[in-house]
C-alpha positions, 0 to 999 in steps of 0.5 A: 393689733397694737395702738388702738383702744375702743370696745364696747359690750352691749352698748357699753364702753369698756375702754377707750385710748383716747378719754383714757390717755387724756384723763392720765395726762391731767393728773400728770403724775409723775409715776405714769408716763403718757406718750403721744403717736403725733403733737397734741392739737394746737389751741387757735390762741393759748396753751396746748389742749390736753387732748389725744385725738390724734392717737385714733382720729376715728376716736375723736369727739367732733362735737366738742369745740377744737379749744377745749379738752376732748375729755376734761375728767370723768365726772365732767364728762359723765364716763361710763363708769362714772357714778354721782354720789361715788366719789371714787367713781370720778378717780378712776381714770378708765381702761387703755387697751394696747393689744386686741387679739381676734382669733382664728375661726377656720380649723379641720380634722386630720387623722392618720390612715392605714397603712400610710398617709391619712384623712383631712376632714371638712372645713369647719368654722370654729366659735370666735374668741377675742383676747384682750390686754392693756393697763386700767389707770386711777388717781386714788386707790380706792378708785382702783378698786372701784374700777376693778369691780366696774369693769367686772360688772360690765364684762358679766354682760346682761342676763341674756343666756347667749350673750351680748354684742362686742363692738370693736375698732380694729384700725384707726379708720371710721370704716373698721368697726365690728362687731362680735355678735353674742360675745361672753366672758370667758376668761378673766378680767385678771388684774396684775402689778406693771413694772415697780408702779403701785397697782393703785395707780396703774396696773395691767389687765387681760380678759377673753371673750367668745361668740358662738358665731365665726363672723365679725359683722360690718355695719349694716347698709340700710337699702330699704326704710319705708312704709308700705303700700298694697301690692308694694315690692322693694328689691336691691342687688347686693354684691357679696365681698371680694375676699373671706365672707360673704353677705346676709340679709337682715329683713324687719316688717312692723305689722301696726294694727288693728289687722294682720299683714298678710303674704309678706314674701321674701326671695333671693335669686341670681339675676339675669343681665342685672335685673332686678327683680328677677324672673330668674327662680329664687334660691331663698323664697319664705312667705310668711302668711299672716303676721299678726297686729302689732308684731315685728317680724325679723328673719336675721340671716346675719346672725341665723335666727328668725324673731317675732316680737310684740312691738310695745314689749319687745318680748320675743312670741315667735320665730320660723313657725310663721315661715312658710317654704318649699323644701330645705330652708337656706339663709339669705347669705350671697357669697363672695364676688357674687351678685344677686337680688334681693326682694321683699313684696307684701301681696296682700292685706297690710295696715297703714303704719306697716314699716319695712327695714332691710339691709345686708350686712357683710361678714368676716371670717 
């Protein structure tokens, strides 16, 4: 992938085209060329906005008023790396990425076999690994080098042993963000000289990153936000995607208090003639028979893990020991071009402020 630069890892941004391009622009030194993929947007009256949002549409900040600067400088502007009190924070203009590689996640085994030919083994899906490559651009060196020891702190991630959330923009369009669940660093960032420019200008970086899951995530559609009632059933018939992937459910029930919620019951089962729900026997059916006050209960087949937490601490006290099911235990995942429905019922006792979330969320391979 070439000419698109948004990322961001654990809700921090590590580089974006846009405010970076725009900063290297107003500094305008002569050493750095700038060139645009369309004509900077015309002012109703004046000069020509030093701003990019034509380079990724997507990218554009709609809050700002069409005559001013998309991004007037980091301190303006408070950029992520930006720190008061660090005035070579506000010199360091930021990353531009200008090559996102995803790797390839479906590998097999093949092996020979006496006297001739030889075994394929099964289709696997291996971890998923997302290279990086572009230039880091500053004023100052000293905001160079500051801008190296940020960029090394943010791609460390949290403490978080399985690592952080990598969102992506693969294409200039709302619809092409991903995300990278539980993604690491595992290579670099590496920091070299571009060309005859001084490094403490412009120089280029690279650096991996990989998750222990194949998929890259859509954005969630949330079919259910509501408080519940007694005996309350929500359903929704999800259809998986059309090509590679499929579709996994994401439930989260918010007990309140004082009392437990009781007989929470989710299934998923093909329908007939598009009912839904359905009195068709269900393929996924979990109870969970008591979640205690004040617990959130997430079973994420998205990511392939069940969570129960406190909700004021949102320390994590549980996981599938509150799950009750016949036989061996399946993820909410409904397969490309099929269709099925989903229901959560809550058929016993529940608290006043007992929330429900539900979506499905569409995964790439």
């Amino acid at each position: 992938m070439s000419g698109v630069s948004y990322c961001c890892l654990a809700g921090q941004e590590i580089a974006s085209g846009n405010r970076t391009l725009t900063y290297v622009r107003a500094i305008g030194d002569p050493r750095v060329a700038v060139s645009l993929r369309s004509p900077l947007i015309p002012e109703p009256a004046g000069p020509v906005p030093e701003n990019l949002s034509a380079f990724c549409a997507a990218m554009e900040d709609s809050a700002r008023p069409a005559n001013e600067a998309t991004y007037p400088d980091p301190a303006t502007d408070d950029a992520p790396w930006y720190t008061a009190g660090r005035p070579e924070s506000a010199e360091f203009l930021g990353v531009h990425l200008t090559e996102v590689r995803v790797g390839n996640v479906i590998a097999r085994s093949a092996s020979p076999r006496y006297p001739v030919g030889g075994t394929v083994g099964n289709l696997q899906r291996t971890q998923r690994v997302v290279s990086c490559a572009g230039s880091m651009y500053a004023s100052t060196e000293r905001g160079m080098r500051y801008g190296e020891r940020w960029l090394t702190a943010v791609l460390a991630g949290s403490d978080c042993d399985r690592g952080d959330d990598l969102t992506l923009l693969l294409a200039c369009d709302d619809g092409a963000l991903r995300t990278v669940p539980w993604a690491g660093i595992v290579d670099g960032p590496t920091f070299t000289e571009w060309g005859g420019v001084p490094d403490c200008v412009m120089q280029q970086v690279a650096f991996q990153l990989a998750s222990p899951l194949p998929w890259l995530l859509h954005e969630a559609d949330v079919w259910a936000d509501a408080d519940v009632g007694a005996a309350e059933t929500f359903s929704e018939m999800a259809t998986g995607p059309t090509w590679t992937g499929d579709v996994a459910v994401v439930v989260e029930v918010t007990s309140g208090g004082p009392d437990p919620v009781t007989d929470i019951r989710l299934t998923v089962a093909y329908p007939v003639a598009s009912e839904c729900p359905t009195a068709n026997p269900p393929f996924v059916d979990a109870t969970v028979p008591s979640l205690p006050p004040n617990r959130t209960l997430r079973i994420d087949s998205a990511r392939r893990e069940v969570t129960v937490t406190e909700t004021s601490s949102g320390r994590v006290v549980g996981g599938m020991d509150l799950l009750t099911f016949d036989g061996l235990w399946r993820w909410a995942e409904i397969g490309a071009c099929t269709t099925a429905c989903v229901t959560v019922s809550f058929d016993g006792a529940y608290n006043a402020d007992t929330h429900l979330t539900a979506s499905t969320v569409e995964r790439e391979l």
